[in-house]
N, C-alpha and C positions, 0 to 999 in steps of 0.2 A: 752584542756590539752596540755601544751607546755612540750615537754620530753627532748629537748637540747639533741636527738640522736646524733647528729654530734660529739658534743666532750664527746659520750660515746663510741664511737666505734674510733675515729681517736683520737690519742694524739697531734696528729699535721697534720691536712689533710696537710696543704701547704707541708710537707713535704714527706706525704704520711704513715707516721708511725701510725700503727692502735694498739687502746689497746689491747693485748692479752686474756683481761677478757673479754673483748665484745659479743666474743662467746658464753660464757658459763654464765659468770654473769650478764651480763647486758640483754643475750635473755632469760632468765630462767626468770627474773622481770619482765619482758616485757610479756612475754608469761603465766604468772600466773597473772596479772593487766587486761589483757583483756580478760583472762577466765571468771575472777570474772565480770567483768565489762558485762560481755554477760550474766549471767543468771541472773535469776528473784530472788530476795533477800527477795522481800516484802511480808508480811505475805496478806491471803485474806482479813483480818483486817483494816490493813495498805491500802489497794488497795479499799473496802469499803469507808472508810474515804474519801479517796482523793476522790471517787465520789460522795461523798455527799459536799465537797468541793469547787470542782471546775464542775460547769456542761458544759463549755465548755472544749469540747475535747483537742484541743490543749492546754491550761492553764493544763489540767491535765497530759498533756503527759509530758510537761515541766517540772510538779511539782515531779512526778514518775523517772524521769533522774536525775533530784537533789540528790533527797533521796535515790536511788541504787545506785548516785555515793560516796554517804556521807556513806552507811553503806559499799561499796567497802571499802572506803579509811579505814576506821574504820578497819573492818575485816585485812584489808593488813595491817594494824600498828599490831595489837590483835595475829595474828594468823601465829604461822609457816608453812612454806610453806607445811611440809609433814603431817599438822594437816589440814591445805587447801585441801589436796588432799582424806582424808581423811572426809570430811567434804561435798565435793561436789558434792557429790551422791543425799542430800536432795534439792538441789535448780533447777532447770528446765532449760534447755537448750533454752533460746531463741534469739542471737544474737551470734554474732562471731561462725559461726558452722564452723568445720572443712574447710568441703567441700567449704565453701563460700570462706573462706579468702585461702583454696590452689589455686582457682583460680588465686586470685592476684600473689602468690607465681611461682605458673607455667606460667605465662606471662612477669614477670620479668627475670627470670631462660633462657624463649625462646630468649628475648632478646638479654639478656648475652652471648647467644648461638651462637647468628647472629650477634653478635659485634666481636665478639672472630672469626667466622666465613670470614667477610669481612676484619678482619685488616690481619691473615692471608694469603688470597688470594692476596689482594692487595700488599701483602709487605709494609704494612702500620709503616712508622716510626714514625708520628707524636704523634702516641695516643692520636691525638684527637678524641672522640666518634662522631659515623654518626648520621645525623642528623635527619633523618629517624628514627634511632633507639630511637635517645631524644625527638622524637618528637612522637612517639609510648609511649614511657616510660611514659611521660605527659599525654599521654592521659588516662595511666591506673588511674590517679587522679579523672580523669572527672565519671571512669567507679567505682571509691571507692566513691565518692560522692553521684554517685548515689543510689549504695548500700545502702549507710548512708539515704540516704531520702525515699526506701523502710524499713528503719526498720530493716534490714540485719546484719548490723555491726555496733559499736558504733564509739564515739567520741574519744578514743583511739589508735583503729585501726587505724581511717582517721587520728587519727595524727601523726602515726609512720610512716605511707606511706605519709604521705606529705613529713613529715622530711626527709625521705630516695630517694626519688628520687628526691628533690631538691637541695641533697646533690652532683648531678652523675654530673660532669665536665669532666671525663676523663672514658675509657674503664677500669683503675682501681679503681676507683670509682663505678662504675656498677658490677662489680666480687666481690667488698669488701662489698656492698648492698643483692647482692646476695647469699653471704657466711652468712651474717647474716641474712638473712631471712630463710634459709636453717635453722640456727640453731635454730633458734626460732620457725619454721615448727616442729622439732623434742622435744623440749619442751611444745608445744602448745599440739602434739601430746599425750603428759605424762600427761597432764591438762585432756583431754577426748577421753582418749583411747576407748572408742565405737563406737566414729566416723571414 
């Protein structure tokens, strides 16, 4: 799933000018797309079928991702968001759990912390970001992948975090990453407040 984050949060990275909805409207769809996108949609019906279908596992898991993503997409065209929230008490929490994807969140955030931290101490003028830190950052890719291939979080997730740390070239580029992710934390959080 390609989300073209980049030019939903910056109007102009090269110049640095970030949208001011970004915050609020674009992590609010963001953070309601991969709630939906992490629970279970399919009736026991629907899940029957498919194993009478396909008997090899992986064909079925594949065919199960399709169809929760085709009745996401459905449901997100269909259904207002406070009818969503209202709505998704009946479908089961199995991917994208709070706790998993704050992980991500507080790893970037530490980051941000220790960029902000060294250019400080240094008197650092360049704002160019350390490479330690970019090089940390990248690794939390390898550490969302692997997620994705225990089963943890969807194809969604892996794709807002690809997009957002491939976007980081500069210490304001990682603060503007992490301001959105922050927001999106706090809407993700409105999606499943009993996590």
């Amino acid at each position: 799933m390609a989300l073209n984050l980049v030019n939903e949060i910056w109007i102009d990275k090269a110049k640095g000018e970030v949208n001011p909805l970004a915050f609020s409207e674009v992590a609010q769809e963001l953070a309601k797309i991969i709630d939906m996108e992490g629970r279970n949609l399919l009736s026991r019906q629907e899940k029957e079928e498919l194993r009478k279908r396909f008997k090899n596992k992986q064909e079925r898991e594949l065919e199960e991702e399709k169809l929760q993503a085709k009745k996401t997409s459905e449901m997100a065209k269909k259904m207002r968001y406070e009818d969503w929230l209202l709505e998704r008490i009946k479908w089961k929490e199995e991917k994208n759990k709070p706790t998993q994807i704050r992980k991500f969140y507080d790893a970037i955030f530490n980051l941000n912390q220790r960029q902000h931290k060294e250019l400080i101490y240094k008197e650092d003028e360049s704002q160019e970001i350390s490479r330690n830190i970019l090089a940390q950052l990248h690794r939390q890719l390898a550490l969302v992948h692997y997620a994705k291939g225990r089963k943890l979080i969807t194809q969604s997730f892996v794709s807002m975090m690809d997009e957002l740390i491939k976007a980081v070239n500069t210490p304001r580029d990682l603060q503007i990453i992490t301001d959105f992710l922050e927001a999106f934390m706090a809407f993700y959080k409105e999606c499943r407040p009993g996590n």
